[in-house]
C-alpha positions as CSV (number, residue, x, y, z in Angstrom):
1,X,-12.3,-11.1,-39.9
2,X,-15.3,-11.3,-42.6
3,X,-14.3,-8.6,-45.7
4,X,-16.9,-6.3,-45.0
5,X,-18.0,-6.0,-48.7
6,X,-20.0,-9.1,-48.2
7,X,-22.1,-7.1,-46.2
8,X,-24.8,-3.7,-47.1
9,X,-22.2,-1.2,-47.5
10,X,-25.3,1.7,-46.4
11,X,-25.9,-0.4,-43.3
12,X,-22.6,-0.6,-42.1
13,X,-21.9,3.0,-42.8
14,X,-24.9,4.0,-41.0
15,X,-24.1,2.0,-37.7
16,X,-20.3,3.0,-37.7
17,X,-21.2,6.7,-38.5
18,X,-20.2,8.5,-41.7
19,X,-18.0,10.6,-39.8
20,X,-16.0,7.7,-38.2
21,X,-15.6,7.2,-42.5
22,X,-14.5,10.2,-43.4
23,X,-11.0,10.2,-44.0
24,X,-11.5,6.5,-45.2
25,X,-13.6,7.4,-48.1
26,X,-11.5,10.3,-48.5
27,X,-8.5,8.3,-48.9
28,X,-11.0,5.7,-51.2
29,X,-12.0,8.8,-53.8
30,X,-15.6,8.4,-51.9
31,X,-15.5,5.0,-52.6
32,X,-18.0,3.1,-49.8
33,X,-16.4,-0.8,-50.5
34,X,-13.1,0.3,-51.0
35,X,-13.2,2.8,-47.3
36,X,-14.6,-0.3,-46.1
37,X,-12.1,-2.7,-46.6
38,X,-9.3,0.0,-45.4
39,X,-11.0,0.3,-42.0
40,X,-11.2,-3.4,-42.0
41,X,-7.5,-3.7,-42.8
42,X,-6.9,-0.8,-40.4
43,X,-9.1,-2.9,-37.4
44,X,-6.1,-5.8,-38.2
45,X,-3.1,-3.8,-38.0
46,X,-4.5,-2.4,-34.7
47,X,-4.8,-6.1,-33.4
48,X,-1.8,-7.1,-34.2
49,X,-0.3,-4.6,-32.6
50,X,-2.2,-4.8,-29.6
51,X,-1.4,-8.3,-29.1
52,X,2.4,-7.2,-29.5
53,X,1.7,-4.5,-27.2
54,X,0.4,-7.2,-24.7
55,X,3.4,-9.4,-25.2
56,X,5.7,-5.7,-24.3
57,X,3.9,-5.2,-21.1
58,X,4.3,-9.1,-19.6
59,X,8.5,-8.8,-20.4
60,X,8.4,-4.9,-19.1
61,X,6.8,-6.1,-15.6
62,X,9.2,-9.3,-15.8
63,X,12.0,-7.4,-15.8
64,X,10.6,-4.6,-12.8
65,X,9.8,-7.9,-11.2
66,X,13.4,-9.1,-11.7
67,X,15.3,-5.5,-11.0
68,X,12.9,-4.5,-7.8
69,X,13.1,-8.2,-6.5
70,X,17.1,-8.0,-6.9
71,X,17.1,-5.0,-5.3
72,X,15.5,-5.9,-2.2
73,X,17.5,-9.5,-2.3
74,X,20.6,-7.4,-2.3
75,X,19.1,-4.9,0.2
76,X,18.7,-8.2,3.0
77,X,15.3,-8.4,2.7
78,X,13.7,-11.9,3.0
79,X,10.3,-10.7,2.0
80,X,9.3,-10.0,-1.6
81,X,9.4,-6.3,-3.2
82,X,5.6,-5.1,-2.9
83,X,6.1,-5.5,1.1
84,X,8.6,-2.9,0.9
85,X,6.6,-0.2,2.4
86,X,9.9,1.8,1.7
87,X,9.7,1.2,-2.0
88,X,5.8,2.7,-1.7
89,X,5.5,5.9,0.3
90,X,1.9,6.6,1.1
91,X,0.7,2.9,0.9
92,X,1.1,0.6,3.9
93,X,2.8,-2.4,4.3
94,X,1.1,-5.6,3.5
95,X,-1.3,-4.1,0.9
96,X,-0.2,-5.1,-2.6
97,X,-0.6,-8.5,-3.6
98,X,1.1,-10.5,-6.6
């Protein structure tokens, strides 16, 4: 990500919104670069934590895969879990798709 004090501090504050930078350049003592750089850094943390949240939700629906396909393996079933209409009230069979 550029630093965005290589850029026209006014500018940028204009187009993000000087209220979207309040409590940035309240946390900065009103200073534009330095509010700046923290919602820079702040853009970052949220990213990398996105792309942990992302790596959360692929095990999480591994392991419903896992437990509901168990479930209907232990059950008798031969097909897979989403054609369970039983595990689905309201839906019918035969519309959920992997």
């Amino acid at each position: 990500m550029s630093n965005p004090s290589t850029f026209d501090p006014a500018i940028i504050m204009n187009r993000l919104n000087p209220d979207r930078l309040r409590s940035y350049l309240e946390d900065c003592d009103d200073d534009l670069g330095r509010a700046l750089d923290l919602y820079a850094w702040n853009a970052q943390i949220a990213a990398a934590f996105l792309e942990d949240l992302g790596r959360l939700e692929v095990v999480l629906r591994n392991r419903f895969d896992d437990a509901l396909t168990g479930y209907v393996s232990s059950a008798g079933h031969a097909s897979h879990w989403f054609d369970q209409a039983a595990l689905f009230p309201g839906k019918a069979a035969g519309t959920f798709s992997r």
